[in-house]
C-alpha positions in Angstrom: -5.0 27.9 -62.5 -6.4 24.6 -63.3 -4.6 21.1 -61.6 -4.0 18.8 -64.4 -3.8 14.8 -63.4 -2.4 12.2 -65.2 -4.6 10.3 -67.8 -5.0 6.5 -67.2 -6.2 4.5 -69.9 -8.3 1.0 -68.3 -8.8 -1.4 -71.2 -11.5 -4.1 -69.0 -10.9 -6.7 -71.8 -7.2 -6.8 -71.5 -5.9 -4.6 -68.6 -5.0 -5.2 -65.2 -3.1 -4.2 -61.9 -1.0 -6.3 -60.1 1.0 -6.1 -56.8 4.7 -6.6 -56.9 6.0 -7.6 -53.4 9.6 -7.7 -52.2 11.1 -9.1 -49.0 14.3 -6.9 -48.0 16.0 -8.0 -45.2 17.8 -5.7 -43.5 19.1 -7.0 -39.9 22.3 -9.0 -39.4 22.7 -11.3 -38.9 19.3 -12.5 -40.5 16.3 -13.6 -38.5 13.6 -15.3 -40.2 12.5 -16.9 -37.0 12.2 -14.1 -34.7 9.7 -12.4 -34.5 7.4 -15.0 -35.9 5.0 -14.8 -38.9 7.4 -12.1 -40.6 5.1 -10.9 -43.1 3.5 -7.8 -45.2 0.1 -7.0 -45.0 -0.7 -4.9 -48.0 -4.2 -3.6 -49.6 -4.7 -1.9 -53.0 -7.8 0.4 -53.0 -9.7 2.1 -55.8 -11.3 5.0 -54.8 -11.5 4.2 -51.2 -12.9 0.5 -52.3 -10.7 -2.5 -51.5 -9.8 -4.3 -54.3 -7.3 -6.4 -53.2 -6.5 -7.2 -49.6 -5.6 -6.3 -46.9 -3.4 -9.7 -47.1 -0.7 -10.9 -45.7 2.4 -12.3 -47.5 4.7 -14.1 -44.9 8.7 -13.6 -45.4 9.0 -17.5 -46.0 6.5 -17.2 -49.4 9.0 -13.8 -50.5 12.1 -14.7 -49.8 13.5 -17.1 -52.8 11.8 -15.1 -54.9 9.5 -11.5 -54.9 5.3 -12.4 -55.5 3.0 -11.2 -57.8 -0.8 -10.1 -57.1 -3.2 -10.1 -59.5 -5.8 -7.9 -58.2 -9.7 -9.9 -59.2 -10.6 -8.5 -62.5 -14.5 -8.7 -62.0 -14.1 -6.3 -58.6 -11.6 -4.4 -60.2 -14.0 -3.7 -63.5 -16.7 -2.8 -61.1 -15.4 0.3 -59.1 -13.5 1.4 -62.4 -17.1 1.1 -64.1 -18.5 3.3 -61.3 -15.6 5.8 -61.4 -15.3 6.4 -65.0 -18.9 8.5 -64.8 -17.1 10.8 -62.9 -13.8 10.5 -64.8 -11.2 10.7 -62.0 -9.8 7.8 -60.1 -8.1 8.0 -56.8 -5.2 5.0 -56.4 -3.6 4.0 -53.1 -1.3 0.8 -52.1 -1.1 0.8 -48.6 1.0 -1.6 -46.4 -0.2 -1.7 -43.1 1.4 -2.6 -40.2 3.8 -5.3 -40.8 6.6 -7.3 -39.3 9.3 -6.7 -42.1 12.7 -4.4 -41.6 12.0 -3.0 -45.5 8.7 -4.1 -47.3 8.7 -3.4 -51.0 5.4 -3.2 -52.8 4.4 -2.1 -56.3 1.4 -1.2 -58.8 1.8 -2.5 -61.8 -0.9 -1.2 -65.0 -0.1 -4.7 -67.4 -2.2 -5.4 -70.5 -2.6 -9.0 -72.1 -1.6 -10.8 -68.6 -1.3 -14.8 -69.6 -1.1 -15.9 -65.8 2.3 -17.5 -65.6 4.3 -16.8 -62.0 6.8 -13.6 -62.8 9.5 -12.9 -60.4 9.8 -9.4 -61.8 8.0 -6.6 -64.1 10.0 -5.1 -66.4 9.2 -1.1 -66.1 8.1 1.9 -64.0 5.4 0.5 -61.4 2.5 3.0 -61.2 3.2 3.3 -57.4 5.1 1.8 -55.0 5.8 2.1 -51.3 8.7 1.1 -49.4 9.3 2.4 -45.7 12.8 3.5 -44.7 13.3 1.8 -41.3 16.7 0.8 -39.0 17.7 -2.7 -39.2 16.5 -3.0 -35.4 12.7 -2.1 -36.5 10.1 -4.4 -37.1 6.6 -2.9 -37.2 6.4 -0.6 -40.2 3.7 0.7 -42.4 3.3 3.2 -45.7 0.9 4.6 -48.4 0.9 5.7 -52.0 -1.6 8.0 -53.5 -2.0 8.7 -56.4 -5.2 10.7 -58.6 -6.1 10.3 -62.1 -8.4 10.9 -64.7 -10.1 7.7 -65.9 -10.9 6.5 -69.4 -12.3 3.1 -69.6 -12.0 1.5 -73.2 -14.6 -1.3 -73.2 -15.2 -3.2 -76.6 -18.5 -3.9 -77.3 -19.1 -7.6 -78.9 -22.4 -9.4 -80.3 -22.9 -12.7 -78.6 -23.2 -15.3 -80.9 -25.3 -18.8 -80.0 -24.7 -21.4 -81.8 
């Protein structure tokens, strides 16, 4: 028997991942003020290498309207570099301890990102992690994992000086 991962394709021209977050408020009546600093601390690593986070997104940046992460390309490129020689990638989203009744985060694999705020990804994320948790908890925490095998497309362009 052979164990058979799923096949990520990592343009480093084009390609990125981003974290989705999502405030869900689940006690009534809603308490924004109590406890103070509400918030999510999430992380995404790449093979056990922070590339984003850990950071915190309070509830009062979430609430009107969910966040998006774009995890630093040149960091990002880096550990993917590394990890393609051995051709398998291991993923994990983690949201550490953090004051929120139901924290939603996502990993989104987007190509051809422009930059502009998004309130939502249209799509599957690649992961996500939200904790199921009673209204009358506040400290909760979670982790995705994912493995894959890693094929990094990188074009290869002639400088020109003019």
């Amino acid at each position: 028997m052979e164990v058979v991962y799923p096949r990520l394709s990592f343009d480093l021209d084009r390609d990125a991942f981003a974290v989705w977050l999502r405030w869900v408020s689940l006690e009534r009546p809603p308490s924004p003020e109590e406890p103070p600093a509400q918030g999510i601390r999430v992380e995404l690593q790449l093979n056990r290498n922070a590339v984003l986070g850990p950071t915190i997104a309070y509830r009062r940046d979430l609430e009107p309207a969910p966040r998006l992460y774009r995890v630093p390309r040149s960091r990002c490129s880096e550990v993917l570099r590394v990890a393609s020689r051995r051709g398998l990638l291991d993923v994990q989203l983690i949201i550490h301890g953090s004051i929120a009744n139901a924290p939603y985060a996502a990993l989104y694999h987007v190509r051809d990102d422009d930059g502009e705020p998004l309130t939502e990804l249209p799509g599957t994320p690649l992961l996500q992690v939200q904790p199921s948790t009673p209204g009358d908890r506040w400290h909760v925490a979670g982790q995705a994992n994912l493995r894959v095998q890693l094929e990094l497309v990188e074009r290869r362009r002639l400088r020109v000086l003019a």
